[in-house]
BAPATI-659748 format. One record per residue: x, y, z of N, C-alpha, C, CB in turn. Coordinates in Angstrom, 2 decimals. Each point is the difference from the previous one (the first is absolute). Glycine has a CB too. Layout:
! residues N
((X,Y,Z),(X,Y,Z),(X,Y,Z),(X,Y,Z))
...
This chain:
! residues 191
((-6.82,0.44,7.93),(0.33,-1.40,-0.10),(-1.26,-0.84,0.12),(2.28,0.44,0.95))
((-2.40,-1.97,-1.81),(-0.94,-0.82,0.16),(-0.33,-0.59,1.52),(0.64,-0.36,-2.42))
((-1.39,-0.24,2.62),(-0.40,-0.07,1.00),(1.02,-1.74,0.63),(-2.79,1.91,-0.84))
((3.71,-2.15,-0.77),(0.55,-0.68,0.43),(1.40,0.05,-0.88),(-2.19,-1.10,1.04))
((3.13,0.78,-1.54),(0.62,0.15,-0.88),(1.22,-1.73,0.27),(-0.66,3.46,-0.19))
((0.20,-3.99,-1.20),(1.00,-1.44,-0.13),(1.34,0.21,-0.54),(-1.98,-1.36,-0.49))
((3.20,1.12,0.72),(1.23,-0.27,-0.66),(0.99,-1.53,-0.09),(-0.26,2.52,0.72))
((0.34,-2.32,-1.96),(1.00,-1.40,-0.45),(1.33,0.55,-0.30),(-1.88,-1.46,-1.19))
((2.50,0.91,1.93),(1.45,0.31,-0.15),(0.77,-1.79,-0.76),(-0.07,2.37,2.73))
((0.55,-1.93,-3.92),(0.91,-1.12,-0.97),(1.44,0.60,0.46),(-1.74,-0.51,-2.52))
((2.56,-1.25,3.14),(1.40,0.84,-0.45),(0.76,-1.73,0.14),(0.01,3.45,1.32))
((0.97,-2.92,-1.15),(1.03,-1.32,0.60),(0.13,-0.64,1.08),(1.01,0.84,-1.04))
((-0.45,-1.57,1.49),(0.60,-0.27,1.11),(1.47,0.65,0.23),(-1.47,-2.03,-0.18))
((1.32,2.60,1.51),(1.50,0.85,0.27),(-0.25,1.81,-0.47),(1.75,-2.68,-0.81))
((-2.71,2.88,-0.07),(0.29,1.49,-0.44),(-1.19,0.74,1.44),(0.56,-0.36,-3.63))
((-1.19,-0.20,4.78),(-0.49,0.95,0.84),(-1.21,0.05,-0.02),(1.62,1.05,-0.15))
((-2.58,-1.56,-1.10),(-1.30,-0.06,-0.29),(-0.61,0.21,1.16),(0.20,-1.34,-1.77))
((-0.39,-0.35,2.40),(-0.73,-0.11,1.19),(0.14,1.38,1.65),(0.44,-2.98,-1.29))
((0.90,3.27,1.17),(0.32,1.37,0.69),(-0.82,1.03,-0.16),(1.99,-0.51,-0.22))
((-2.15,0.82,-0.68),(-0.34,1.43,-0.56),(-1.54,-0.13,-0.11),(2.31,0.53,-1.45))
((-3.00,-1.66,1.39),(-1.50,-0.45,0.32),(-0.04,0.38,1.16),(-0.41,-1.84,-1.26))
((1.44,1.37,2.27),(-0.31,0.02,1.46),(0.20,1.75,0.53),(1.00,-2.95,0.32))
((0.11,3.61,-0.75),(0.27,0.63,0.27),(-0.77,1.15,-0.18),(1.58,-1.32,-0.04))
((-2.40,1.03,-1.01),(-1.57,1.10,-0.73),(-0.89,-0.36,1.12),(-0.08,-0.21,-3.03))
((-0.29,-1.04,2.93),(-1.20,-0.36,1.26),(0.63,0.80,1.00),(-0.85,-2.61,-0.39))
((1.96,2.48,1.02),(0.01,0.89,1.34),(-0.23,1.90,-0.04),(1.86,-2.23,0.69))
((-1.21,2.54,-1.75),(-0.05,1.39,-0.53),(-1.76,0.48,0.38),(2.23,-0.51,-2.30))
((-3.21,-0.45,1.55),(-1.40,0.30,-0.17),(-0.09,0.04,1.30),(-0.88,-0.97,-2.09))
((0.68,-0.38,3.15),(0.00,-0.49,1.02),(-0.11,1.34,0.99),(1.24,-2.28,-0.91))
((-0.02,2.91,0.53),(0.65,1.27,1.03),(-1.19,1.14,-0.56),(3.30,-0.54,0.14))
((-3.82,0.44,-1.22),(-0.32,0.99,-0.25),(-1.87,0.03,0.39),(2.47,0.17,-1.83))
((-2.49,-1.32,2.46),(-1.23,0.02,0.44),(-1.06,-1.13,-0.71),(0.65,2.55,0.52))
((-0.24,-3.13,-1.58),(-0.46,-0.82,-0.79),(-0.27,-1.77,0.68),(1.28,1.95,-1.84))
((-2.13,-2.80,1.33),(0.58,-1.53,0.18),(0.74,-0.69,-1.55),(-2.27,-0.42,2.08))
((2.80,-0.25,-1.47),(0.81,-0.42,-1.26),(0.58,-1.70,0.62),(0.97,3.08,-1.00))
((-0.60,-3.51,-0.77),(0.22,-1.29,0.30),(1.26,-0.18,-0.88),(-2.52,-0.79,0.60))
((3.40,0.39,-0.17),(1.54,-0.48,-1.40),(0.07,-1.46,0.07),(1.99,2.08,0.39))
((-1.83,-2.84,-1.32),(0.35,-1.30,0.08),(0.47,-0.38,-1.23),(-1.47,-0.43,1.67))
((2.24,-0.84,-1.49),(0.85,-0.36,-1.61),(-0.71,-1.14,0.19),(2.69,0.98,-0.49))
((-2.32,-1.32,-0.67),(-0.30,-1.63,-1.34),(0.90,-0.50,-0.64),(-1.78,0.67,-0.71))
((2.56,-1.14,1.36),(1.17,-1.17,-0.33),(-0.49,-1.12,0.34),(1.87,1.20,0.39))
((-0.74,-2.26,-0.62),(-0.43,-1.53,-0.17),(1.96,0.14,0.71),(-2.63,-1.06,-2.90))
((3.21,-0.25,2.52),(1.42,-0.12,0.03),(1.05,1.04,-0.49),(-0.83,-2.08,-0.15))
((0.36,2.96,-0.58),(0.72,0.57,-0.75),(1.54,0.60,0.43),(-2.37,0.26,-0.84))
((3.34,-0.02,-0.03),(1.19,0.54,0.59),(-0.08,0.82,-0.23),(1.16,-1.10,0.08))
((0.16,2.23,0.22),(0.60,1.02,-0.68),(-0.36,0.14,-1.32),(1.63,-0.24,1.38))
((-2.42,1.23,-1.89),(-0.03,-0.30,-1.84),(-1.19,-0.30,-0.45),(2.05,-0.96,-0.16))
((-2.53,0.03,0.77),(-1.67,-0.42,-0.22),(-0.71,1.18,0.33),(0.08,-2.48,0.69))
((-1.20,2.57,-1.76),(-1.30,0.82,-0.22),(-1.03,-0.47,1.42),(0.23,-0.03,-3.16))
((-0.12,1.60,3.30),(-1.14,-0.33,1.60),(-0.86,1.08,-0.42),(1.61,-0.78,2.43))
((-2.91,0.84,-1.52),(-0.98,1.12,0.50),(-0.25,0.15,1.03),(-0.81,-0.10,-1.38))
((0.36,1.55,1.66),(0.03,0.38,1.53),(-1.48,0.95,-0.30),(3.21,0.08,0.98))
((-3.89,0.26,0.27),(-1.14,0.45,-0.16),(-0.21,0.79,1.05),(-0.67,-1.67,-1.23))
((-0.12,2.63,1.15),(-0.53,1.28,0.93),(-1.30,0.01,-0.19),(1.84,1.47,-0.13))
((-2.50,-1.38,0.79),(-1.47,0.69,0.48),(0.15,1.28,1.02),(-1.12,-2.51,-0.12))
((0.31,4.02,-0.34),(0.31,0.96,0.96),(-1.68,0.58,-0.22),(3.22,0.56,-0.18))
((-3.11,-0.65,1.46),(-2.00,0.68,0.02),(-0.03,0.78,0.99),(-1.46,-1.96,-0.62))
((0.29,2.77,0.59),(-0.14,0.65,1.14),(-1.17,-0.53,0.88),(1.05,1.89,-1.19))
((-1.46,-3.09,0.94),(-1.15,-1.30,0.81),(1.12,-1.09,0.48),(-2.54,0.09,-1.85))
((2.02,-0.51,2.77),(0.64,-1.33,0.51),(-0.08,-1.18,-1.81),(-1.27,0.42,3.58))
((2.37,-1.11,-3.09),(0.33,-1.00,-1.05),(-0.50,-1.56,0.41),(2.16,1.61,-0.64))
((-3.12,-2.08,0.24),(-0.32,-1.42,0.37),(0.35,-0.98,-1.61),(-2.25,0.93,2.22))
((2.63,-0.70,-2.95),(0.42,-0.90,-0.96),(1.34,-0.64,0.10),(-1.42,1.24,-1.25))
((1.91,-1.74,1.02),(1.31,-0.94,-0.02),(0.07,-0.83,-1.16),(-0.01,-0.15,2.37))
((0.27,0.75,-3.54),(0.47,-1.02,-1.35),(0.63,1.05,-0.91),(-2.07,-1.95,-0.02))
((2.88,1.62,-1.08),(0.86,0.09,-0.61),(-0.77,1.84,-0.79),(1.07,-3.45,-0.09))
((-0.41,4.44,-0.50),(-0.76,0.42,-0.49),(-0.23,0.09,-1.87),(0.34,0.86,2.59))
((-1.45,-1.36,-2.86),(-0.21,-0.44,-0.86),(-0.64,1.48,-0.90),(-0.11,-2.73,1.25))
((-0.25,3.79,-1.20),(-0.42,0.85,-1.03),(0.80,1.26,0.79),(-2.61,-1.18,-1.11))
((3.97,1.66,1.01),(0.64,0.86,0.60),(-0.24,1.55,-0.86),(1.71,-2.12,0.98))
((-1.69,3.12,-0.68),(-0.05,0.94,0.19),(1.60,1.02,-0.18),(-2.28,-1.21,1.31))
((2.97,0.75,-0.88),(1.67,0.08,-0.13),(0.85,-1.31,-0.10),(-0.25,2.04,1.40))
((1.23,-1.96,-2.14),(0.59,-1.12,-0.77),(1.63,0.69,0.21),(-2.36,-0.89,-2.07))
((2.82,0.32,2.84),(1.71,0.76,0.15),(1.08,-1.40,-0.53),(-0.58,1.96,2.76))
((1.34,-1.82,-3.54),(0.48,-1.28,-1.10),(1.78,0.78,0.42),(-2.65,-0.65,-2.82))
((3.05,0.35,3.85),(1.35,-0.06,0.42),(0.74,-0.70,-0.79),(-0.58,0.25,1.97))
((0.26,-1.12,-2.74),(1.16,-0.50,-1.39),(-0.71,0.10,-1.19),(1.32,-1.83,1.19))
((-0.73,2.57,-2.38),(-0.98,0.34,-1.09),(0.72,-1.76,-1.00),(-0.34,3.94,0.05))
((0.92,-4.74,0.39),(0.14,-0.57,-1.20),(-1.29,-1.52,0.36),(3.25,1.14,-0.69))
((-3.87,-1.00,2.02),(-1.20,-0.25,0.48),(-1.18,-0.36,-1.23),(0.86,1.60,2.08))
((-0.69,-0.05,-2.81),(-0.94,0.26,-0.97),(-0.04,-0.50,-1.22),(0.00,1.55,1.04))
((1.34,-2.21,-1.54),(-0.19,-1.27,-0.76),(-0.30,-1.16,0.30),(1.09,0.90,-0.80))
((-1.36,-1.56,2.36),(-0.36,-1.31,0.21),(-1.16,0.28,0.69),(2.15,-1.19,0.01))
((-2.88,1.54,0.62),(-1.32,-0.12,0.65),(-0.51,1.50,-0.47),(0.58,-1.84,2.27))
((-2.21,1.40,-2.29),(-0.36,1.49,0.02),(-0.77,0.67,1.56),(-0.37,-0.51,-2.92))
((1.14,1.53,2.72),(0.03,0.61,1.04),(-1.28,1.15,-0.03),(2.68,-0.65,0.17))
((-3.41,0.62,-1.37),(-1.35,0.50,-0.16),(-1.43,-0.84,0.56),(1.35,1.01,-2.04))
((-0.96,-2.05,2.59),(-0.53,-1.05,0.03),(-1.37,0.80,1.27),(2.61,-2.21,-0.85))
((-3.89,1.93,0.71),(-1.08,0.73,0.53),(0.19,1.23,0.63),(-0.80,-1.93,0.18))
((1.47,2.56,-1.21),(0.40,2.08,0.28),(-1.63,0.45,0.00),(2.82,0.76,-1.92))
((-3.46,0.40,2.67),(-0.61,0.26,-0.24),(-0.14,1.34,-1.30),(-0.13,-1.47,2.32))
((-0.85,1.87,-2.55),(-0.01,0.81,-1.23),(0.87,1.45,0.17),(-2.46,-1.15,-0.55))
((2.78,1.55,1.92),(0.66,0.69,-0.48),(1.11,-0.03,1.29),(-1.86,1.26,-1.80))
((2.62,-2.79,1.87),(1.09,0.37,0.52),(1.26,0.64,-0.48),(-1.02,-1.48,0.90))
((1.72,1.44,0.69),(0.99,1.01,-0.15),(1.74,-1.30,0.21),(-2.14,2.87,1.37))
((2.82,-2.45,-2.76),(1.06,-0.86,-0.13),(1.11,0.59,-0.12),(-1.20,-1.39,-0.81))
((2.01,0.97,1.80),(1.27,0.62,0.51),(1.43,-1.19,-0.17),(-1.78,1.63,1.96))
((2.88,-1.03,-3.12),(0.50,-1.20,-0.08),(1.59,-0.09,-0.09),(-2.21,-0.49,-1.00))
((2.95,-0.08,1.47),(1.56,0.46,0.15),(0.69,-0.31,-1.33),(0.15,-0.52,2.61))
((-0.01,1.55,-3.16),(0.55,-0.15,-1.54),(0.70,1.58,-0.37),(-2.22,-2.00,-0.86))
((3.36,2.20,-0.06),(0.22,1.07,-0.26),(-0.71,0.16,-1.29),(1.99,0.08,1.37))
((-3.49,-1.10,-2.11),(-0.31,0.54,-0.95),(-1.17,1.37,-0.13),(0.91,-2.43,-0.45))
((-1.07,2.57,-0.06),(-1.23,1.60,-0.17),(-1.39,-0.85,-0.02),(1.54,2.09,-1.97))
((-2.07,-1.95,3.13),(-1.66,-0.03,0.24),(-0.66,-0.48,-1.09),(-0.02,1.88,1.36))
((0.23,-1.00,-2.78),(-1.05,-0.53,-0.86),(0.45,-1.44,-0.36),(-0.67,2.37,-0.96))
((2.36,-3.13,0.92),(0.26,-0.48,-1.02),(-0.63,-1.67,1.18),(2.43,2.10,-1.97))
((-2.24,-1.21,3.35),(-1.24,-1.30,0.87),(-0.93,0.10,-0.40),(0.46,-0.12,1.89))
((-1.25,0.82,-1.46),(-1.16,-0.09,-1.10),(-0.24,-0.92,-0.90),(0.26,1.80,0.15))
((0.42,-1.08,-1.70),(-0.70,-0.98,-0.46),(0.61,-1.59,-0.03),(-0.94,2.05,-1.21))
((1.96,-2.26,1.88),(0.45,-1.73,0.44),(-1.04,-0.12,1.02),(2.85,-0.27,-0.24))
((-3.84,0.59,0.87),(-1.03,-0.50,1.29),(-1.46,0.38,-0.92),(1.68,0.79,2.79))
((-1.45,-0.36,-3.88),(-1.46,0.28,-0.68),(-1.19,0.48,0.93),(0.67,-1.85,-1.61))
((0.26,3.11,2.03),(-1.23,0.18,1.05),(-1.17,0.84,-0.11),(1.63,-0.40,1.25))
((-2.48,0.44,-0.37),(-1.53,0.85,-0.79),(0.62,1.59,0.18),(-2.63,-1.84,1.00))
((1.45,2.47,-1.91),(0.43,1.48,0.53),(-0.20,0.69,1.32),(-0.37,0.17,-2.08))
((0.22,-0.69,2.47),(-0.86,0.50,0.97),(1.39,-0.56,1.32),(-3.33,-0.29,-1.35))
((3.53,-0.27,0.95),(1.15,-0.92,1.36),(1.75,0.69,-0.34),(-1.68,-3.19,-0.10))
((1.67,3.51,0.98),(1.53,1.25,0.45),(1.05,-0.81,0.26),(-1.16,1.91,1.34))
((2.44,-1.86,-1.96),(1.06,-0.48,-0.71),(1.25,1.17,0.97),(-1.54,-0.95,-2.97))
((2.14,-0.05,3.88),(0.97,0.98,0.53),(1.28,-0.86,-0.48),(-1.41,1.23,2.26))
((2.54,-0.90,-2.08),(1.40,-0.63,-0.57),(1.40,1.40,1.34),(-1.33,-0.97,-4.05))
((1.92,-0.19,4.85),(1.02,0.62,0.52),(1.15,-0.75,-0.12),(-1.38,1.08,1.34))
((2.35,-1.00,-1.58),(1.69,-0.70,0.49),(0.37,-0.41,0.88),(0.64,1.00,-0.82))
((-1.59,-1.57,1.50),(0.40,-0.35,1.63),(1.18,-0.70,-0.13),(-2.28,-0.26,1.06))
((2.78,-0.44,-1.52),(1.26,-0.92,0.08),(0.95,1.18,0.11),(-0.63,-2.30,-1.50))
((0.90,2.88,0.35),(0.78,0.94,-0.22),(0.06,1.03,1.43),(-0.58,-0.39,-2.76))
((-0.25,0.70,3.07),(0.15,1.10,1.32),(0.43,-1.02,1.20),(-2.11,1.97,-0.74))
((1.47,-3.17,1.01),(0.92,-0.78,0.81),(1.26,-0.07,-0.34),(-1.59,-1.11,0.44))
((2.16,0.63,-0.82),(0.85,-0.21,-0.62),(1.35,1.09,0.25),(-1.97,-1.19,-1.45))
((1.09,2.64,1.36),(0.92,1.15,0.03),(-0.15,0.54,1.96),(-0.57,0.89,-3.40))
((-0.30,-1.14,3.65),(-0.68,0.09,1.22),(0.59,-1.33,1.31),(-2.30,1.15,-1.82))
((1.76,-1.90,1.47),(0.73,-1.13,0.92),(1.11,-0.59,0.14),(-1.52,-0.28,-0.16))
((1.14,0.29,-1.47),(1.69,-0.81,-0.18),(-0.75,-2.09,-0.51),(2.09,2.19,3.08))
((-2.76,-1.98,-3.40),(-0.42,-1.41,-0.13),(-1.24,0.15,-0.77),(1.02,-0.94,2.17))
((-1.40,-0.06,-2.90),(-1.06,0.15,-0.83),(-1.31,-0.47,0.57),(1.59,-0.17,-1.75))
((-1.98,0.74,2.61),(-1.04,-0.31,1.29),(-0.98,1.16,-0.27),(1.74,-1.07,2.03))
((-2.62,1.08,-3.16),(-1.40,1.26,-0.73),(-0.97,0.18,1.13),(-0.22,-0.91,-2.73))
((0.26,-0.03,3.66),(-1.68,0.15,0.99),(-0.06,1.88,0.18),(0.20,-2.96,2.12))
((1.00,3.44,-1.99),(-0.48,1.44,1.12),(-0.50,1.30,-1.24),(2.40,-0.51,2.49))
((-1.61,-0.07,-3.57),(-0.33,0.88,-1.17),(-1.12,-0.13,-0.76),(2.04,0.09,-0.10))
((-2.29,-1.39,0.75),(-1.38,-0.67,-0.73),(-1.26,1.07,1.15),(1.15,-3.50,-0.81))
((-0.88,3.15,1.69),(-1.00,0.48,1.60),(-0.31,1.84,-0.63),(1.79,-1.92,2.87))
((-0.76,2.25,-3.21),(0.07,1.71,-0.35),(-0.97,0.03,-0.90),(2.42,0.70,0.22))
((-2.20,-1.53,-1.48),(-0.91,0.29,-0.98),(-1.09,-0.34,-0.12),(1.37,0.12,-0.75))
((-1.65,-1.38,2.07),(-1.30,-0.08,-0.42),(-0.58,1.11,0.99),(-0.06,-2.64,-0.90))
((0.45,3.00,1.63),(-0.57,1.03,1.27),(-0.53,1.42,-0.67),(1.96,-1.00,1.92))
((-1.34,0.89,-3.37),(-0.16,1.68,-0.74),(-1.19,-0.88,-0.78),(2.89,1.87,-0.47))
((-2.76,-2.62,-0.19),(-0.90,-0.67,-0.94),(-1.13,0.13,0.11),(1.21,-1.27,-0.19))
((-1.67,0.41,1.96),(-1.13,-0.14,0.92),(-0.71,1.33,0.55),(1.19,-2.12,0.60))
((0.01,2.97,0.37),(-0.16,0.62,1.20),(-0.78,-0.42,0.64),(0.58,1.48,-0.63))
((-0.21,-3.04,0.62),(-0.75,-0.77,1.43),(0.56,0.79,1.38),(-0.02,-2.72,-1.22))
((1.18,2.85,1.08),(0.83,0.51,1.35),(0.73,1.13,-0.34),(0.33,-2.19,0.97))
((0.12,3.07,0.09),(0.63,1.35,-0.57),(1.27,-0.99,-0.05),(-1.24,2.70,1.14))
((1.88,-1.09,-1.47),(2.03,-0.73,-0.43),(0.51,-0.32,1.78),(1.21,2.32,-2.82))
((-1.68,-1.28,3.31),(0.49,-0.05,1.29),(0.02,-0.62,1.12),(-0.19,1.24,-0.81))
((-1.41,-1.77,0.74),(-0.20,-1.39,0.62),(1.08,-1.00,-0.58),(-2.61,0.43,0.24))
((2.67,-0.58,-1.62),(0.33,-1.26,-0.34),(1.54,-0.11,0.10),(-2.09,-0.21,-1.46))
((3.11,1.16,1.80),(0.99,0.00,0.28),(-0.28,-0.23,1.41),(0.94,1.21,-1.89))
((-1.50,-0.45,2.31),(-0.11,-0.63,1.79),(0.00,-1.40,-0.20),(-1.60,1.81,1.24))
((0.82,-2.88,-2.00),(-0.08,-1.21,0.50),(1.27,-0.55,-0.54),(-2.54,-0.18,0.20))
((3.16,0.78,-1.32),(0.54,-0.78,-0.37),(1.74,0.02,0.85),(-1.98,0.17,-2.32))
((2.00,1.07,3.14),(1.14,0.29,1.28),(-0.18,-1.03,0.94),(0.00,2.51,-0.07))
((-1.32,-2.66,0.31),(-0.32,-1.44,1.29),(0.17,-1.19,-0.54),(-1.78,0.99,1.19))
((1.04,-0.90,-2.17),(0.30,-1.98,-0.67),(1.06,-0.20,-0.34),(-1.78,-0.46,-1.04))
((3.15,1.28,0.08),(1.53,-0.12,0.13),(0.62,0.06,1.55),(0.02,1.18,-2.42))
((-0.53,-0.76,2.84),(0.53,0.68,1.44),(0.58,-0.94,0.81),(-1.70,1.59,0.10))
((0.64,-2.63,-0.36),(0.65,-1.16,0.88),(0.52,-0.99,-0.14),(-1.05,0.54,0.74))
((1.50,-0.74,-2.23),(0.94,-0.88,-0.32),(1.20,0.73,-0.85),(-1.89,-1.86,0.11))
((2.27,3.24,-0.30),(1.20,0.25,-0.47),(0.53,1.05,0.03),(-0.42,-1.31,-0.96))
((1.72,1.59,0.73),(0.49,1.37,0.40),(-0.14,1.17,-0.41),(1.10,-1.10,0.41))
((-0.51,2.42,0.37),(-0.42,1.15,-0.41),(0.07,0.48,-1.69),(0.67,0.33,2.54))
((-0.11,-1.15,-3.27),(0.51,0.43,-1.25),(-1.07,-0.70,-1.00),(2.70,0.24,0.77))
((-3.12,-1.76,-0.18),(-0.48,-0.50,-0.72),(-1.65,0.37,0.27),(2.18,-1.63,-0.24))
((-2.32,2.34,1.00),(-1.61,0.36,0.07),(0.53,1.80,-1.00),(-1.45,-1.64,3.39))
((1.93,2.20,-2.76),(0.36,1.33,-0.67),(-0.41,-0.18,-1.59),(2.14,0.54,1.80))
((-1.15,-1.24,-2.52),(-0.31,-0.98,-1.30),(-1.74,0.21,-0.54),(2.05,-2.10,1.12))
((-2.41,1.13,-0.05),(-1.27,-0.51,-0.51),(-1.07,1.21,0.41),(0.69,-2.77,0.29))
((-0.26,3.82,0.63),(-1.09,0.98,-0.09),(0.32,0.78,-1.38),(-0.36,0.26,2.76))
((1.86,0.12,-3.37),(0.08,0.74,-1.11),(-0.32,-0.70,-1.16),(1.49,1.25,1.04))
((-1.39,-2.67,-0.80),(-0.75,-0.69,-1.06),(-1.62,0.39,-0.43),(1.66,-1.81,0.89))
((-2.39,1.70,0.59),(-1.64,0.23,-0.27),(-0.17,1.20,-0.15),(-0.84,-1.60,1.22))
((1.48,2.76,-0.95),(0.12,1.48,-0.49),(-0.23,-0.33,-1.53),(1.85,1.18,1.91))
((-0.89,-1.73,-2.66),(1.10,0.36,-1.34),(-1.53,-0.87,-0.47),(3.75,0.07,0.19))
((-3.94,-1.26,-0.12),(-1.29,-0.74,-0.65),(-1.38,0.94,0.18),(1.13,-2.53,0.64))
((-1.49,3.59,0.04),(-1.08,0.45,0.66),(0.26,1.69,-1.50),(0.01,-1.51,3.81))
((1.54,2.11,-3.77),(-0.09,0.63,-0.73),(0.15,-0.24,-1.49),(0.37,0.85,1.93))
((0.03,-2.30,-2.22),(0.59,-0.08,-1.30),(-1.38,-0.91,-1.23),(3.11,-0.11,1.52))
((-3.99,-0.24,-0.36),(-0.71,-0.87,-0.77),(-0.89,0.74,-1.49),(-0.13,-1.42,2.62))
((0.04,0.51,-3.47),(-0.72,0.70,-1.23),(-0.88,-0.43,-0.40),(1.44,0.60,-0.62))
((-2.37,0.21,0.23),(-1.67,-0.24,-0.27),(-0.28,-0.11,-1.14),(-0.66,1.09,1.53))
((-0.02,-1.88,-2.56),(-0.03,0.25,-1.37),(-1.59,-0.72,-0.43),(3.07,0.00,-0.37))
């Protein structure tokens, strides 16, 4: 791993975005790392386009601003990708992970991306969906980017993600969201 690694997370309001930022920062956190999660909203509701951001290093973190040339790009709503671009200061060979049931390449070439920059595509909705019971992608999103990266093992990251559900919901609805980040961790596709 770089000596630092940036992530932009695109999604909605309500689908978990900002969660699953936080819930990675703690994963790293545990794993010995410093790390930073924070979102970028304004008023926004339910529905409105937000960003959320990670910094994970293995140096202390003294910066504090938005991240502007990311490294990983996780796009929790693919219809995102017709109104903002979500390529927006990618470096040359980031890594893009995106909740859609389409095939990797056909992102691709809708993100015109370089060759060199890695094109992942999972169903997170869909496995929520079958998994929770609600169309809530953060945990399927967390799986895939965790295989994408291997910022964090699987096992850590189910550990965090047992503590951060843990304390706001029940046995069924964390159960859910660990077979969710399983099902996103095994199902994601590379192209």
């Amino acid at each position: 791993m770089a000596d630092m690694i940036e992530i932009r997370w695109h999604g909605r309001g309500g689908q978990g975005t900002v969660t699953a930022a936080k819930v990675l920062a703690d994963a790293c956190l545990s794993s010995g790392r410093y790390v930073q999660a924070f979102p970028e909203y304004g008023p926004e509701r339910a529905g409105a386009p937000l960003r959320a951001y990670n910094r994970i290093s293995t140096k202390e973190l003294r910066m504090h601003c938005p991240v502007l040339k990311p490294q990983v790009i996780s796009v929790v709503d693919a219809t995102l990708l017709d109104s903002i671009n979500v390529a927006e200061g990618a470096t040359k060979e980031a890594i893009f992970i995106v909740n859609t049931s389409k095939d990797p390449k056909e992102v691709r070439a809708k993100l015109k991306a370089e060759p060199e920059q890695k094109i992942f595509t999972i169903d997170a909705t869909k496995i929520a969906i079958e998994c929770i019971g609600r169309a809530l992608p953060n945990a399927p999103m967390l799986g895939a980017l965790c295989k994408a990266t291997n910022l964090v093992s699987l096992e850590h990251l189910l550990e965090d993600v047992r503590k951060s559900f843990g304390k706001k919901f029940s046995q069924k609805i964390i159960d859910g969201n660990l077979e969710a980040t399983r099902r996103g961790y095994g199902e994601v596709k590379e192209g």
